[in-house]
C-alpha positions as CSV (number, residue, x, y, z in Angstrom):
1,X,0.0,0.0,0.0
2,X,1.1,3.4,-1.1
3,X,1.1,6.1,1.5
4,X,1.4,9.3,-0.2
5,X,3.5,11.9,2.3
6,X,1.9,13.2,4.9
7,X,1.0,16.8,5.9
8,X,1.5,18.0,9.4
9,X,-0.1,21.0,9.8
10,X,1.4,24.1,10.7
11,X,1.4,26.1,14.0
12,X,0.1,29.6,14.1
13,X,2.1,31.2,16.5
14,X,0.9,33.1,19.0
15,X,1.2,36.3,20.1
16,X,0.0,39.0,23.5
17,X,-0.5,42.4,23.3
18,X,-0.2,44.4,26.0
19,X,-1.9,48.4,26.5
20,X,-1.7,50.6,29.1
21,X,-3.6,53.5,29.1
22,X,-2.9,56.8,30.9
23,X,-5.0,59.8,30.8
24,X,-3.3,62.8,32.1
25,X,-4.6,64.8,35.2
26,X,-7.4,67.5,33.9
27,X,-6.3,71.2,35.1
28,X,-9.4,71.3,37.8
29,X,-7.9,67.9,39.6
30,X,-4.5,69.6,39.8
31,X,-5.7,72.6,40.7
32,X,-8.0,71.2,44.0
33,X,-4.4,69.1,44.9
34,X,-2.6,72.1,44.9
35,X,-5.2,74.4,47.1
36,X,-5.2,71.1,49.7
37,X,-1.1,70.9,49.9
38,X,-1.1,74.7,50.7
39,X,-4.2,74.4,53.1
40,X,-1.9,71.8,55.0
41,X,1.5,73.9,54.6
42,X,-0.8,76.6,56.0
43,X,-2.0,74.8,59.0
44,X,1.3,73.5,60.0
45,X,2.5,77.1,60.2
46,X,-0.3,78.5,62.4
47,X,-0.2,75.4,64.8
48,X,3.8,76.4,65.0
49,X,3.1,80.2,65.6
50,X,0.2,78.9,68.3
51,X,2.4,76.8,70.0
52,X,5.5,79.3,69.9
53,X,3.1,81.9,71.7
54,X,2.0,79.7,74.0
55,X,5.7,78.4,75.0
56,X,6.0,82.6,75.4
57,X,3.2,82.8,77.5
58,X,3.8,80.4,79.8
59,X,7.7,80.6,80.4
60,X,6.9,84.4,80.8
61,X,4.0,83.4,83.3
62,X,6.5,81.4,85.3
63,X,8.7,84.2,85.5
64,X,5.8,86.4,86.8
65,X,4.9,83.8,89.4
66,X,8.8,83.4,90.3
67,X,9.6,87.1,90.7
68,X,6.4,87.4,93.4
69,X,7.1,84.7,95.0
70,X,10.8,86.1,95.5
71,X,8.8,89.4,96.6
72,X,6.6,88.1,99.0
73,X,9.5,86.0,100.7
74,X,11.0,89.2,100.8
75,X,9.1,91.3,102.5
76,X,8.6,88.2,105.2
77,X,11.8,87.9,105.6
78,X,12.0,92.0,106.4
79,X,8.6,91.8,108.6
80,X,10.4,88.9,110.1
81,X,13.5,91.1,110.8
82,X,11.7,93.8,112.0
83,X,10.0,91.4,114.8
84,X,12.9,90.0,116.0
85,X,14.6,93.8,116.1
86,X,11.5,95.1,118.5
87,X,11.7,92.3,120.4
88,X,15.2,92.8,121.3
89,X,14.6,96.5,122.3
90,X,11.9,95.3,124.3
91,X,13.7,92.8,126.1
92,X,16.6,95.1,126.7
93,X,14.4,97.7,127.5
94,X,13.3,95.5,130.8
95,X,16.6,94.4,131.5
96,X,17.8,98.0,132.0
97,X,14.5,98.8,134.3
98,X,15.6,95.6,136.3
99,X,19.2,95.1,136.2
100,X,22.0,97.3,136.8
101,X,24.7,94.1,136.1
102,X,25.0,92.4,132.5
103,X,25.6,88.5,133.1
104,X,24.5,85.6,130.6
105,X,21.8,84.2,133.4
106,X,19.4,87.1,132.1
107,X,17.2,86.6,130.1
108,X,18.3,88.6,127.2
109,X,21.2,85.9,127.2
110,X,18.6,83.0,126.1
111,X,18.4,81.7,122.9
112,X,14.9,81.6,121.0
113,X,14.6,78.6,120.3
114,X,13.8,77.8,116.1
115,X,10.3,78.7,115.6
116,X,8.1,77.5,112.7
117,X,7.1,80.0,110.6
118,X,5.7,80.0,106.9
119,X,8.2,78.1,104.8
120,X,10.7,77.7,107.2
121,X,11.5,78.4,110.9
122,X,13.0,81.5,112.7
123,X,16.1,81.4,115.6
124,X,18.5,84.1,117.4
125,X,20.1,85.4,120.1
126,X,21.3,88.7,121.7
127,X,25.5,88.8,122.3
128,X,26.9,91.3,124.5
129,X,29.7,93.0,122.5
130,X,30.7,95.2,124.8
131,X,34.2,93.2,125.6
132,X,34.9,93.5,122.1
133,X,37.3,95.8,120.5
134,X,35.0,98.8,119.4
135,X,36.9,99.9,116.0
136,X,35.4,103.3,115.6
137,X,37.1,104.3,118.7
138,X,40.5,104.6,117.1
139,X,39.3,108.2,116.3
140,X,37.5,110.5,118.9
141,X,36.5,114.2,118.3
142,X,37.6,113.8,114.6
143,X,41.1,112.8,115.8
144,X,43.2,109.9,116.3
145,X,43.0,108.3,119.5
146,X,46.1,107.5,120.8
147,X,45.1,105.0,124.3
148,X,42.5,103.3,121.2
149,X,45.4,103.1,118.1
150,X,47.9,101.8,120.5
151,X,45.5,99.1,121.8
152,X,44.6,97.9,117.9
153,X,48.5,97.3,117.5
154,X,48.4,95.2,120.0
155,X,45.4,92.9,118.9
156,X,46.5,93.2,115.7
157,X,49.8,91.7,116.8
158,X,47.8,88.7,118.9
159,X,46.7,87.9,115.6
160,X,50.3,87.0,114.4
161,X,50.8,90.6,112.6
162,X,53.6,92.0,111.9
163,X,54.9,95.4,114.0
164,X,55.6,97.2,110.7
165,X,52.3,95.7,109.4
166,X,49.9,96.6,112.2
167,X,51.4,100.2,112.1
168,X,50.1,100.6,108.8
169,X,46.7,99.0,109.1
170,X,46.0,101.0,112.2
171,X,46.9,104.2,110.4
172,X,44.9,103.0,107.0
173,X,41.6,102.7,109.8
174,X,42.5,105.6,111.2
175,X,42.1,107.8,108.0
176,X,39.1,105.6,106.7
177,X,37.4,106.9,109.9
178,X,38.4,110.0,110.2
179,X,36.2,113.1,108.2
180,X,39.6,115.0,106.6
181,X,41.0,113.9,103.6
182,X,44.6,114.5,105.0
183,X,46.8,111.4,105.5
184,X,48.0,110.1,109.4
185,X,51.9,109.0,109.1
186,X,51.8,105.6,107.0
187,X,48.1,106.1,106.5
188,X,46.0,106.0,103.4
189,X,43.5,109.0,102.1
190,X,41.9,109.3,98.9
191,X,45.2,109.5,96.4
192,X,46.5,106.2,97.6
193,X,42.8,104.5,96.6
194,X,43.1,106.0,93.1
195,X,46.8,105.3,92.3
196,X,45.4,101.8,92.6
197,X,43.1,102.1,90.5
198,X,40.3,102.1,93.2
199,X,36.6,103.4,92.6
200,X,36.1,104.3,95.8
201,X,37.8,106.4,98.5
202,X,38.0,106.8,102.2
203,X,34.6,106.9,103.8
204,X,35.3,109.6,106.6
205,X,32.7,108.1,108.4
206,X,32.2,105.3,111.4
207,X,32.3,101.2,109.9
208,X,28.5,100.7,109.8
209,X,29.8,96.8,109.5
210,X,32.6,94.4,110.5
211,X,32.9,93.4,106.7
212,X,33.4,97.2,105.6
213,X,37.3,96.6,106.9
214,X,38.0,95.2,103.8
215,X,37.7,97.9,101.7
216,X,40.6,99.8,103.9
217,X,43.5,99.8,102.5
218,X,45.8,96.5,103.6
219,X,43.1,94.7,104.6
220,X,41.9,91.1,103.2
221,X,39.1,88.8,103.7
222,X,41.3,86.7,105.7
223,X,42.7,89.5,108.1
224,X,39.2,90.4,108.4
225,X,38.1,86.7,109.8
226,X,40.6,86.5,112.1
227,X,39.7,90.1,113.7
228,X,35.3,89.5,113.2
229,X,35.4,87.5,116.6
230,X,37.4,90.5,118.4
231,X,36.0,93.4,117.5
């Protein structure tokens, strides 16, 4: 039997097509996004400026609320002061009408004992300086006291100083206290202060404190320790 060839038919190859379509944005869509992003950008910068005033506001509240509270401790503290001054003058007061003798069994010699007050608690004493050194005595009648001056030098000297030393602090007191502007021998007046460069000069007047001494010429903090439980 004859088989003629044979036919194998063909394939038709296949193919995919692929489309992607892309319309672009219409003007009115951009123009809505655009409105919205500055809305936001908008927002962000008044919620900043809000919140940067309000920081203002309350850091310059707590200043406010810091600065009376430093007042009204303040004037406690004076009305406080001003107690415990009357109550001294009252209890010296008696003591003169009662006692002609000073001694530390009176009762201006007791302690008060702390006592609470608002925020904290309040304590003194009286101390009879009278045995002390009295430092404005070095000049009487506008002039140098020579018993007084001669007495300093000597404490002065306790207190490890030197002669040559103690003659010139004596003399620098001397013309701090004194109400001319002319120098004692090895004293100080108003031209020494300035050659050093000073803003000050001589106060021709009595020390209203202890700690004044170290603005006289030659004196230190540390001189001025070691006399504050003398004088």
């Amino acid at each position: 039997m004859d088989v003629g060839p044979m036919r194998v038919p063909s394939r038709r190859p296949l193919t995919w097509n692929w489309s992607l379509t892309m319309s672009a944005p219409s003007v009115a869509s951009s123009r809505y996004a655009d409105q919205g992003g500055a809305a936001v950008v908008l927002a962000m910068l008044v919620l900043a400026l809000v919140a940067s005033v309000a920081a203002f506001l309350m850091a310059d509240y707590g200043n406010q609320l810091e600065f009376a509270t430093g007042r009204h401790d303040l004037a406690q503290s004076r009305w406080l002061a001003r107690g415990a001054v009357d109550w001294a003058r009252n209890v010296l007061a008696d003591d003169a009408r009662t006692s002609a003798t000073d001694h530390l069994g009176e009762n201006w010699a007791t302690r008060i004992a702390p006592t609470a007050v608002e925020d904290g608690t309040v304590s003194g004493s009286l101390m009879d300086l009278s045995g002390r050194f009295n430092l404005n005595g070095l000049v009487a009648a506008g002039l140098p006291d020579t018993a007084q001056v001669a007495a300093y030098k000597r404490l002065l000297r306790l207190l490890g100083v030197s002669q040559a030393a103690a003659d010139s602090l004596a003399a620098a007191l001397v013309d701090w206290l004194d109400a001319d502007d002319v120098a004692v021998s090895g004293g100080a007046e108003g031209d020494s202060y300035a050659s050093r460069g000073l803003a000050y000069r001589p106060a021709n007047a009595p020390l209203a404190d202890v700690d004044e001494l170290a603005l006289v010429q030659g004196y230190d903090g540390v001189l001025v320790a070691r006399l504050r439980p003398f004088v």
